[in-house]
C-alpha positions in Angstrom: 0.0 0.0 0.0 1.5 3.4 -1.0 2.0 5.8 1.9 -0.4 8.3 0.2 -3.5 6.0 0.9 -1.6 5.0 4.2 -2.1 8.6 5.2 -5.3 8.9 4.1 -6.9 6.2 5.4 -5.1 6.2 8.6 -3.5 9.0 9.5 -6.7 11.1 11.3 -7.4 8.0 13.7 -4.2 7.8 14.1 -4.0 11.3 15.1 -6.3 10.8 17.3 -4.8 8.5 19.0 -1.5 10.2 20.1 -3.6 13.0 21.0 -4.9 11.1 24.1 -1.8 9.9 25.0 0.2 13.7 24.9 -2.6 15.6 25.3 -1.0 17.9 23.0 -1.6 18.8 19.4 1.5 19.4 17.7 3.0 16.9 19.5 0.4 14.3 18.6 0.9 15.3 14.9 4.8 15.1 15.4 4.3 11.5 16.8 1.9 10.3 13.5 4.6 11.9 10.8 7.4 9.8 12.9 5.3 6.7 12.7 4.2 7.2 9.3 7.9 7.9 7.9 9.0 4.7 10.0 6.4 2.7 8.3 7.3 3.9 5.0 11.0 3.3 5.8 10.5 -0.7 6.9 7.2 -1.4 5.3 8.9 -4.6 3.6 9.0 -5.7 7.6 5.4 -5.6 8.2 4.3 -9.4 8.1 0.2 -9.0 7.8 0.7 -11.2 11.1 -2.4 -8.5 12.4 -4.1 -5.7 10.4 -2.0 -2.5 9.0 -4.3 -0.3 11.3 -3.5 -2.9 14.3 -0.2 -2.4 13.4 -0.1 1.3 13.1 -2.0 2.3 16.2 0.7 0.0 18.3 3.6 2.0 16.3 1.4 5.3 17.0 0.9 4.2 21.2 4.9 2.7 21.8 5.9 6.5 20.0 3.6 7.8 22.2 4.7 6.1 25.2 8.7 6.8 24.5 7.7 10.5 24.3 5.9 10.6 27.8 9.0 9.2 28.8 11.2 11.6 27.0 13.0 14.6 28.5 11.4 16.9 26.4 8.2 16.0 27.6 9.5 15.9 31.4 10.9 19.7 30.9 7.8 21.1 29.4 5.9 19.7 32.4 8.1 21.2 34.6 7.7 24.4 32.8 4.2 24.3 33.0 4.6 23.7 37.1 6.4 26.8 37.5 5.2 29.6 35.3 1.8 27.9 34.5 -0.1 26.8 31.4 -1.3 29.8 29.4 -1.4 28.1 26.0 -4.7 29.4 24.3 -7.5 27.2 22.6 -5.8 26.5 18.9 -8.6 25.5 16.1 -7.3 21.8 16.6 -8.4 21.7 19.7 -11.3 23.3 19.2 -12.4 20.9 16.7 -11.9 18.0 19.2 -14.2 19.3 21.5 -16.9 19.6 18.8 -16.8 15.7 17.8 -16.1 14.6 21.6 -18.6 15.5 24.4 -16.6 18.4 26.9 -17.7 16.5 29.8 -16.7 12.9 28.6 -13.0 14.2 27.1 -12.1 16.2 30.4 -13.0 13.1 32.3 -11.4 10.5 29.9 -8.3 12.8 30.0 -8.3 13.1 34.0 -7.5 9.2 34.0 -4.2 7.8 34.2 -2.4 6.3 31.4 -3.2 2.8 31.5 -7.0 3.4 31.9 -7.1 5.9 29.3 -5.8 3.9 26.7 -7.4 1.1 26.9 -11.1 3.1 26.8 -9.8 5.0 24.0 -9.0 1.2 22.4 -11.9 -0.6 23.1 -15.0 2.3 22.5 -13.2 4.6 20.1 -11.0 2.5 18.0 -13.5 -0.5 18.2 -10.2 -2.8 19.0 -11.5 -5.9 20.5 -9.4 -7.2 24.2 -7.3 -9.4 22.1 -5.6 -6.7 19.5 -5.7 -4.5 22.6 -3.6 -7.0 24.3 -1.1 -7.4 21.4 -0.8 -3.4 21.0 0.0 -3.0 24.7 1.7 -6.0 25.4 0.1 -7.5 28.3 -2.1 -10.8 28.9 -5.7 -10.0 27.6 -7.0 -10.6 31.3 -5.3 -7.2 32.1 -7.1 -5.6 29.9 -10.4 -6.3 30.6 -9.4 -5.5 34.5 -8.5 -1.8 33.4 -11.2 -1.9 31.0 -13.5 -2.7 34.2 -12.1 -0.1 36.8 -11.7 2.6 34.5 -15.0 2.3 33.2 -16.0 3.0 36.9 -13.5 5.8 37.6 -14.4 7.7 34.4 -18.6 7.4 35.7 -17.2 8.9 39.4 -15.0 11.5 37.1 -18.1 12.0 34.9 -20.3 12.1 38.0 -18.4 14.8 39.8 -18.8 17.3 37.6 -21.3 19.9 38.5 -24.9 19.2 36.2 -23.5 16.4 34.4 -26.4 14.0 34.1 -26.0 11.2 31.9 -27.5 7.8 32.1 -24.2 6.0 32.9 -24.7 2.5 33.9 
């Protein structure tokens, strides 16, 4: 498959998908371009052993994950700590806020890592506990543990919220 219909197939989900990880746009965009040129550069070494998206989106979270690790990412934090965060709504975010309920994306977002991921998986990526498993390298039981408690710390999250009244069970 040519990189051109790589990108346009893929590349807005896969978008997506960094963005819940780094919470950041630019960043999130930086992180699909690096996957995408890495899967033009190797393509020969994908094996169709799971789907191209399958194998995408777990090139898309272990970028995501090195970069949470990162320095970079460490010292921005620690920027943010000490002179606050007065970055100002850009049009990207903006437009994720239109497709994504306020309430439900502040919430999701308030969740660690490890139970954010795996909600973002399962309900928006439709990735069943099995391919879930394989992109994050754990035993599918894990999964559906996390899948189970953070289902019931986003509904507490959700439930805090002043007026937020959703039937959520």
């Amino acid at each position: 498959m040519d990189i051109e219909k790589v990108m346009d197939d893929y590349g807005d989900y896969l978008l997506r998908v960094a963005y819940v990880y780094v919470k950041n746009q630019s960043t999130a965009e930086d992180i699909v371009q690096d996957v995408l040129i890495r899967y033009y550069q190797r393509s020969d070494q994908f094996r169709d052993e799971s789907s191209l998206k399958t194998y995408l989106v777990k090139m898309t979270v272990n970028r995501s994950h090195d970069y949470l690790r990162s320095w970079a990412h460490k010292r921005i934090l620690l920027k943010e700590k000490i002179i606050g965060n007065k970055t100002r709504k850009t049009p990207e975010r903006h437009m994720i806020e239109q497709e994504t309920s306020q309430s439900v994306l502040t919430a999701l977002l308030s969740l660690k890592l490890i139970y954010r991921e795996v909600l973002v998986l399962y309900y928006y990526e439709e990735s069943s506990t099995v391919e879930i498993a394989d992109i994050l390298n754990c035993p599918e039981a894990t999964v559906r543990t996390r899948l189970q408690r953070a289902r019931v710390q986003l509904k507490e999250r959700l439930e805090e919220q002043e007026g937020f009244l959703h039937g959520f069970d």
